[in-house]
SEDOZA-617700 format. One record per residue (C-alpha): x, y, z; residue number from 1. Coordinates in pm, 1 decimal. Layout:
         u         v         w  num
         X         Y         Z  NUM
...
END
This chain:
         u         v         w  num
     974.8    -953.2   -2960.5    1
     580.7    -996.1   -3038.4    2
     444.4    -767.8   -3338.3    3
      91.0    -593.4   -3279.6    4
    -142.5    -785.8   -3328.4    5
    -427.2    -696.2   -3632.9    6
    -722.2    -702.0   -3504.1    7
    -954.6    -972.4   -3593.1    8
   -1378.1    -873.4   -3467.7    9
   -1351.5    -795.1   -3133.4   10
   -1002.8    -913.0   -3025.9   11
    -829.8    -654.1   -3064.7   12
    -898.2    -375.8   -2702.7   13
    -805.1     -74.8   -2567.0   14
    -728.5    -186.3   -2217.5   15
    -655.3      77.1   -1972.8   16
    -451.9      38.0   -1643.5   17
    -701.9     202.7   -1450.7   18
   -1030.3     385.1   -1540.5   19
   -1137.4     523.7   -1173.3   20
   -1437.4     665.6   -1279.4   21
   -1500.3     274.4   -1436.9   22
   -1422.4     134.2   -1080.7   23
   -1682.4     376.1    -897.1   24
   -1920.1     396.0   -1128.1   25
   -2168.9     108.0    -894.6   26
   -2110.3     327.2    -601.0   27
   -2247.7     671.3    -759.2   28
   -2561.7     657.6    -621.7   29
   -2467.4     619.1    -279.4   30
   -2194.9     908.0    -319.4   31
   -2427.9    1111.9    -457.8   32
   -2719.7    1044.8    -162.8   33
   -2417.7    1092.3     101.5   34
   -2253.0    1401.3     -45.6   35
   -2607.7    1526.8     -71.8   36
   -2654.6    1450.9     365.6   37
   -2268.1    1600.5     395.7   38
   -2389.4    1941.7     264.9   39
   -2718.3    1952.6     412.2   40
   -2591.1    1847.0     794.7   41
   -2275.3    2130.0     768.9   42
   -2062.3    1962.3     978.7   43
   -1781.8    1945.5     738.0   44
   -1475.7    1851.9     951.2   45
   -1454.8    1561.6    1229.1   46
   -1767.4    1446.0    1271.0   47
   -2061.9    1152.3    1295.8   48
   -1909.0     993.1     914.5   49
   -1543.0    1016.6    1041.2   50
   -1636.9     882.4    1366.7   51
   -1790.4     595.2    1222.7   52
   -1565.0     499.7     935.9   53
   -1312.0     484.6    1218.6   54
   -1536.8     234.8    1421.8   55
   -1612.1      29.7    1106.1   56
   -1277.1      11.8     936.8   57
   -1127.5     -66.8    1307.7   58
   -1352.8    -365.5    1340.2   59
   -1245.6    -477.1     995.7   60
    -878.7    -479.6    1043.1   61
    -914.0    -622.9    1369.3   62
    -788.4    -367.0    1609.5   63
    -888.8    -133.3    1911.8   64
    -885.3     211.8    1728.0   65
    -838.3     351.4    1402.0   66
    -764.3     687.0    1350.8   67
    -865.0     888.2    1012.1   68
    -590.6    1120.2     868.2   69
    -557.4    1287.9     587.1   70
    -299.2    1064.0     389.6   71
    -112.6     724.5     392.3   72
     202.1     960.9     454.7   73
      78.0    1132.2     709.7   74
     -28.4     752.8     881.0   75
     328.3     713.8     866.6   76
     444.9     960.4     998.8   77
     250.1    1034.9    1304.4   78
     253.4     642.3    1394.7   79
     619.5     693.9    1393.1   80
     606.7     986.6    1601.1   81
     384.7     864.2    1894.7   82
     582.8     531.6    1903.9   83
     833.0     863.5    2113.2   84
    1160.7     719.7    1987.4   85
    1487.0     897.5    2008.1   86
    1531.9    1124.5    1760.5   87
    1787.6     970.8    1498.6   88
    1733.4     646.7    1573.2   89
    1794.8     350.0    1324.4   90
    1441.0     213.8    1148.5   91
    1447.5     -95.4     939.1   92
    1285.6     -46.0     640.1   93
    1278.3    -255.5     299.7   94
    1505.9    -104.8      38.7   95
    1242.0    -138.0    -257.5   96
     984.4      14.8    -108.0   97
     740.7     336.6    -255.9   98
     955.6     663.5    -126.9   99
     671.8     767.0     149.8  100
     778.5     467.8     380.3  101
    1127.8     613.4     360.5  102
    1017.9    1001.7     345.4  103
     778.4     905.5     680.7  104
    1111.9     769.6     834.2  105
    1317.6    1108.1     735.3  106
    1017.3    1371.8     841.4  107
     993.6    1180.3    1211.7  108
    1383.4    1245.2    1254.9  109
    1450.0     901.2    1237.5  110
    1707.7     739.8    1034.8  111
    1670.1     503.5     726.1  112
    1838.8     128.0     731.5  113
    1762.0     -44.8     407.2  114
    1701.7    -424.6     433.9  115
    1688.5    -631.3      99.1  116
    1365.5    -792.5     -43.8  117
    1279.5   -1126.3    -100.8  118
    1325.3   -1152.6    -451.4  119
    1032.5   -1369.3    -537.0  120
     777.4   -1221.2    -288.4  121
     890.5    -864.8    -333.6  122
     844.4    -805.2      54.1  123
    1114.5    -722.9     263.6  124
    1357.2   -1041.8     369.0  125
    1362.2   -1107.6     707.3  126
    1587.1   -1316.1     754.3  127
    1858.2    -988.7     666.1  128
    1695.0    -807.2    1003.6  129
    1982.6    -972.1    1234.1  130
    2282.0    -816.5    1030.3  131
    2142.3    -473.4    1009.3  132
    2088.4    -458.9    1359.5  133
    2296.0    -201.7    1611.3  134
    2245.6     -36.6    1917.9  135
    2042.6     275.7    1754.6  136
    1770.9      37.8    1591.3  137
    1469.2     137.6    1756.5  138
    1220.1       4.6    1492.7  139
    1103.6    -195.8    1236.0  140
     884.6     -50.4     962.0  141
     737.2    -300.8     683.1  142
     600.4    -304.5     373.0  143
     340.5    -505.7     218.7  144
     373.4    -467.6    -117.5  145
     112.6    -507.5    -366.3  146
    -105.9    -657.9    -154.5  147
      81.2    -932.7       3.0  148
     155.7    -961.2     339.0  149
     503.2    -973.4     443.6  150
     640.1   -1274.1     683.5  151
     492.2   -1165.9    1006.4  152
     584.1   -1471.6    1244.4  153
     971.0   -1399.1    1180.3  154
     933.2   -1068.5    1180.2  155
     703.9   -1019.6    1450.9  156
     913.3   -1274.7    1676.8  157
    1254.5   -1079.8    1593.6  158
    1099.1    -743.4    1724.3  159
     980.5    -930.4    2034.3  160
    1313.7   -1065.2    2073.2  161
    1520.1    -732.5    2008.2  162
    1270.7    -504.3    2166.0  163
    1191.0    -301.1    1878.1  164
     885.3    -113.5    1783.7  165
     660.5    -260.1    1432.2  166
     485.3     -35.0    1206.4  167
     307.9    -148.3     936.8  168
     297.8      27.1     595.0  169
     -69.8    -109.0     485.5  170
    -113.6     139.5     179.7  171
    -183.4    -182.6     -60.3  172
    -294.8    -409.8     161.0  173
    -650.8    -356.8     274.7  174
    -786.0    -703.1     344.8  175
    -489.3    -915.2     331.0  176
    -382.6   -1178.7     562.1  177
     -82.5   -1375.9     699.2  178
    -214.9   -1686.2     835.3  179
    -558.3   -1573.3     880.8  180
    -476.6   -1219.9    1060.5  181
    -515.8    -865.8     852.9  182
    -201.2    -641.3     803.8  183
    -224.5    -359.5     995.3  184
    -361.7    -533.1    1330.4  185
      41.5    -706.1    1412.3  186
     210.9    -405.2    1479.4  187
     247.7    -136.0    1732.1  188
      59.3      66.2    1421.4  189
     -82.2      14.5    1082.2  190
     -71.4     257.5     809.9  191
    -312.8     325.7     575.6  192
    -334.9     471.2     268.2  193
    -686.5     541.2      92.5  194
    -538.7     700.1    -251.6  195
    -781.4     645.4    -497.3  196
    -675.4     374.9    -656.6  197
    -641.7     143.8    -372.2  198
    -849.0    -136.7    -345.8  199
   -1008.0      65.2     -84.2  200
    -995.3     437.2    -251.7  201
   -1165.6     764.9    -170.5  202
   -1240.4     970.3    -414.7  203
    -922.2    1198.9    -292.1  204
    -608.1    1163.6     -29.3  205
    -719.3     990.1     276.3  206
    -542.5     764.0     559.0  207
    -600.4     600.5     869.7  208
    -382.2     458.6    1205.1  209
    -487.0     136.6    1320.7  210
    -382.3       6.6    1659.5  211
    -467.9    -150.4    2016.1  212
    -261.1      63.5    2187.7  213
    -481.8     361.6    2343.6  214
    -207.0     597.4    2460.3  215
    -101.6     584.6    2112.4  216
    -394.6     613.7    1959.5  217
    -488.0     913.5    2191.5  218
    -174.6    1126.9    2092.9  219
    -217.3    1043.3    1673.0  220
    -532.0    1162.5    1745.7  221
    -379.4    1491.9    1913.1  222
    -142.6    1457.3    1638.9  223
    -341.7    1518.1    1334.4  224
    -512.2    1797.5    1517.7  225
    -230.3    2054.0    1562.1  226
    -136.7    1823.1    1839.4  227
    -468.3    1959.9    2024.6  228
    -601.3    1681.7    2294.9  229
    -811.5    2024.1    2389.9  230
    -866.3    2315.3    2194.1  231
    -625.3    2556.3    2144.4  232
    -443.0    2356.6    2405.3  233
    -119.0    2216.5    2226.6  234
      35.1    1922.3    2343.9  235
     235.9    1831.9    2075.8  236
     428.0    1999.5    1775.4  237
     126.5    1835.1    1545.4  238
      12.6    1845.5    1164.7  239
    -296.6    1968.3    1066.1  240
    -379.7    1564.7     902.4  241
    -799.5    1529.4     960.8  242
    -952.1    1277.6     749.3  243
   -1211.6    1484.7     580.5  244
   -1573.2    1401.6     642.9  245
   -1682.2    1396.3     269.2  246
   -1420.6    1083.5     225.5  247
   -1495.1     922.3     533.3  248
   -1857.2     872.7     390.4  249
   -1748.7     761.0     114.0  250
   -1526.3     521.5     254.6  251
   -1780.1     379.0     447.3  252
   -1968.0     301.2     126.5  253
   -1693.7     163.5     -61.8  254
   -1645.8     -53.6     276.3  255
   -1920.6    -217.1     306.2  256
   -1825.2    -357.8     -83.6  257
   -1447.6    -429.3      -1.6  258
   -1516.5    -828.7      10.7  259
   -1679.2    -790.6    -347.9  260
   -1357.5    -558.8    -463.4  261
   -1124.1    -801.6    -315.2  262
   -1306.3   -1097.1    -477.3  263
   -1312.3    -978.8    -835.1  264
    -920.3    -843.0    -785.3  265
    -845.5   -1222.8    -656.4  266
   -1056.8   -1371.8    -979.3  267
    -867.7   -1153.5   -1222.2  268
    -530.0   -1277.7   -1024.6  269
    -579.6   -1600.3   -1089.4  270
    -682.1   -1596.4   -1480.9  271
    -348.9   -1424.2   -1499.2  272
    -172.7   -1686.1   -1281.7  273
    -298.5   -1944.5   -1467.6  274
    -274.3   -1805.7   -1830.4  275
      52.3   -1631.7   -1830.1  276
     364.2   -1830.6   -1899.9  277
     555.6   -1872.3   -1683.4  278
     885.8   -1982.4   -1866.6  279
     903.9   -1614.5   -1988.2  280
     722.8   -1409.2   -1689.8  281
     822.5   -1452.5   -1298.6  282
     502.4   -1451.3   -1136.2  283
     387.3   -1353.2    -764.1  284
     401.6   -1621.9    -528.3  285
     127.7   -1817.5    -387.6  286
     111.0   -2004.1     -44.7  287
    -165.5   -2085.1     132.0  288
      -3.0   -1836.8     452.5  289
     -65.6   -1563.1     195.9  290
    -462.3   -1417.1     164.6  291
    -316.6   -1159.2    -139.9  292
    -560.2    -866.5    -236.5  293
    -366.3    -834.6    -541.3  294
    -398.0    -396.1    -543.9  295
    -111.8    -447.4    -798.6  296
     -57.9    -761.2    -992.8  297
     314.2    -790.2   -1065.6  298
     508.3   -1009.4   -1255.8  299
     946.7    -962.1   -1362.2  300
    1051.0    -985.4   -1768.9  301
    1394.2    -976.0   -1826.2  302
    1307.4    -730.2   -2109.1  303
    1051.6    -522.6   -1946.3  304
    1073.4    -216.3   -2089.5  305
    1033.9    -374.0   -2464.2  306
     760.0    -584.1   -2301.0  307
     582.8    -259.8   -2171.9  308
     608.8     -82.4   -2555.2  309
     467.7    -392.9   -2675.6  310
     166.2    -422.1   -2472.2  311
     118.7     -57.2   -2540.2  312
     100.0    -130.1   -2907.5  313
    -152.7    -347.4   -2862.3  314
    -355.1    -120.7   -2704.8  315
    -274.6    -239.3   -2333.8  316
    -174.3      22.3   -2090.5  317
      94.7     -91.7   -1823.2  318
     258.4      67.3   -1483.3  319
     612.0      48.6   -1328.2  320
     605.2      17.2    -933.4  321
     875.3     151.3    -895.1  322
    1092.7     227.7   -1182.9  323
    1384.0     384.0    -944.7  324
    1503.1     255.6    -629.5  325
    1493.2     467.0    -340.4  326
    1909.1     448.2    -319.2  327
    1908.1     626.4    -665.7  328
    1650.4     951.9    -603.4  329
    1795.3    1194.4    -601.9  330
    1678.5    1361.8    -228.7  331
    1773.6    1043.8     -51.6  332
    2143.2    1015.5    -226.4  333
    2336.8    1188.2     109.1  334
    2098.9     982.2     324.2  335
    2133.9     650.8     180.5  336
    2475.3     678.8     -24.9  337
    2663.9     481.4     226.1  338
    2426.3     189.7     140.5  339
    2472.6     205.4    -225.0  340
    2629.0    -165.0    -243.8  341
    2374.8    -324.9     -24.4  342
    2083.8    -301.4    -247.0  343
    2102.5    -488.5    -591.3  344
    1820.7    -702.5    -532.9  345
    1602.6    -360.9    -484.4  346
    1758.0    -204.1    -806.1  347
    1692.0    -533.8   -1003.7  348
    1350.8    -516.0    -942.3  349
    1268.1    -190.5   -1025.6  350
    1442.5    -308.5   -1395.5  351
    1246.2    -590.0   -1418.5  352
     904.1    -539.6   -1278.5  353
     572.8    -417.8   -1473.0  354
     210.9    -419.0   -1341.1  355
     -52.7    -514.1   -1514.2  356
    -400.6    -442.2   -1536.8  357
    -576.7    -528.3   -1293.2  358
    -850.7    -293.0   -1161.7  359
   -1202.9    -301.2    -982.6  360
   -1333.6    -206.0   -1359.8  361
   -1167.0    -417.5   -1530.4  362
   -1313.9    -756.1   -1701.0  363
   -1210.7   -1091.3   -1753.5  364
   -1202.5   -1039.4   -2108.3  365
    -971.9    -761.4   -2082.3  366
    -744.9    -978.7   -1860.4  367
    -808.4   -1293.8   -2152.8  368
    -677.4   -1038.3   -2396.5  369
    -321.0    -915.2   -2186.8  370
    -245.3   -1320.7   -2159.3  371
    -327.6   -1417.4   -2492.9  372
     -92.3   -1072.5   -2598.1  373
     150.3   -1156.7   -2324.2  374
     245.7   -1506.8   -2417.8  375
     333.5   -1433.3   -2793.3  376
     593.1   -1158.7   -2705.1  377
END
């Protein structure tokens, strides 16, 4: 294992995983002018800045209608609920993935089927959706991790085939593409999350539903109103889940910059891609049917948790996503046990995988420094 490295001028840096209020500081002006209208206007919940995030952000992904809630859960959840499935009914769902794809599944009274990963892409494996399949699968509900899209022909052409409704779980993947067409705009929904570290953050929860399907897009809307089409008319057993209007404004600022964000996370990408070596790191894949927006840059060590205490020591700050499969949590262990065997390719990833810096506010010197630090461990 490397040793810390003594600083020598300027080459030795404190390199953080994320500084948020780094990333937002070029947008402060603009928050400040639109919190500034927000107050003045008093129209706090619902209104003109929601209205037209959800027209802009639409148009961006590609789709119909978009639909502002108030978390990339709650996305989930609702799209699963207006997609009117019977209750219990088997979803597909990758066996890696963040716990709120699986907790969505769970609070919709649906039932959990974990489907390996690809082990290089991270994304869920698609060509494991046949054996998994029974008469109670109603659904498939991806993941695109880290900001790679998952294989949407295959997977796209196997719902069509089966029958079976697609949600998207878009929560890192604002902006990427498979073959030239944004996540979120395949499915029967998108889902996405606006946490404020995504590459397109608010400054607090936030989420939206993107489809083209109106009658679905009508009842989320219901939905995230106490299931109101009409007030204090209740349709639906609903959430209260409204985008707030403060974040919707400024997600439409940080929107009209998401080409720049996406740029400068794709430059830092590839300094690391190139740099790194690859004889001791696995790196992400590239292919040209892959636009990547890179909201987490992965890589796999063998020995990642001395490789994490290393980097710390040298004064760069590292994440795990996700240190603990879903099978082992504790809350899902009477859900998922029966699975247990099925999912080693899940469980050795979350041993091997550490994300490295690679934020809005970070700089390419920063990203020099993790390399040059990286390679002599």
């Amino acid at each position: 294992m490397g040793k810390k490295i003594e600083k020598k001028g300027d080459l030795y840096m404190n390199v953080a995983y994320e500084n948020l209020a780094k990333s937002n500081a070029i947008f402060m002006s603009d928050y400040k002018r639109a919190f500034s209208d927000f107050v003045e206007k008093g129209w706090y919940v619902l209104g003109e800045q929601v209205k037209s995030f959800e027209e802009e952000f639409a148009s961006f992904i590609g789709t119909k209608y978009c639909i502002g809630v108030a978390s990339g859960l709650d996305a989930l959840i609702i799209s699963l609920e207006c997609l009117k499935l019977p209750k219990g009914s088997d979803v597909l769902v990758p066996s890696n993935t963040y716990i709120a794809s699986i907790l969505a599944i769970v609070k919709a009274g649906l039932h959990p089927v974990l489907i390996e990963p690809d082990e290089k892409t991270c994304n869920i494996n698609p060509d494991l959706l046949e054996s998994k399949l029974t008469p109670k699968t109603k659904a498939v509900l991806v993941v695109h991790l880290y900001g790679k899209s998952c294989e949407m022909d295959k997977i796209c052409n196997f719902c069509k085939k089966h029958n079976l409704k697609l949600v998207e779980d878009c929560a890192q993947s604002h902006g990427a593409k498979f073959c030239q067409k944004m996540t979120g705009s395949f499915g029967d929904a998108g889902a996405f999350s606006f946490y404020p570290t995504k590459n397109l953050g608010a400054l607090g929860d936030a989420g939206a539903i993107c489809t083209n399907d109106k009658e679905l897009a009508d009842m989320a809307r219901a939905w995230r109103n106490y299931g109101s089409e009409k007030h204090y008319h209740n349709k639906y057993t609903g959430l209260n889940s409204r985008l707030d209007e403060i974040q919707a404004a400024f997600l439409r600022i940080k929107l009209r910059h998401i080409d720049e964000i996406t740029e400068k996370k794709r430059r830092l990408a590839s300094l690391y891609l190139e740099g790194l070596d690859i004889n001791k790191f696995q790196l992400p894949v590239v292919d040209d049917k892959y636009f990547d927006v890179y909201h987490i840059f992965q890589i796999q060590a063998n020995r990642r948790d001395e490789l994490k205490s290393y980097l710390q020591d040298n004064g760069i700050k590292t994440e795990i996503h996700y240190p603990i499969a879903p099978i082992s949590q504790e809350g899902y262990k009477e859900i998922l046990n029966a699975q247990k065997e099925k999912t080693e390719i899940a469980e050795k990833i979350a041993n091997s995988v550490l994300s490295l810096p690679i934020s809005f506010g970070a700089t390419e010197d920063e990203v020099k420094y993790v390399i040059d630090v990286m390679n002599k461990f």
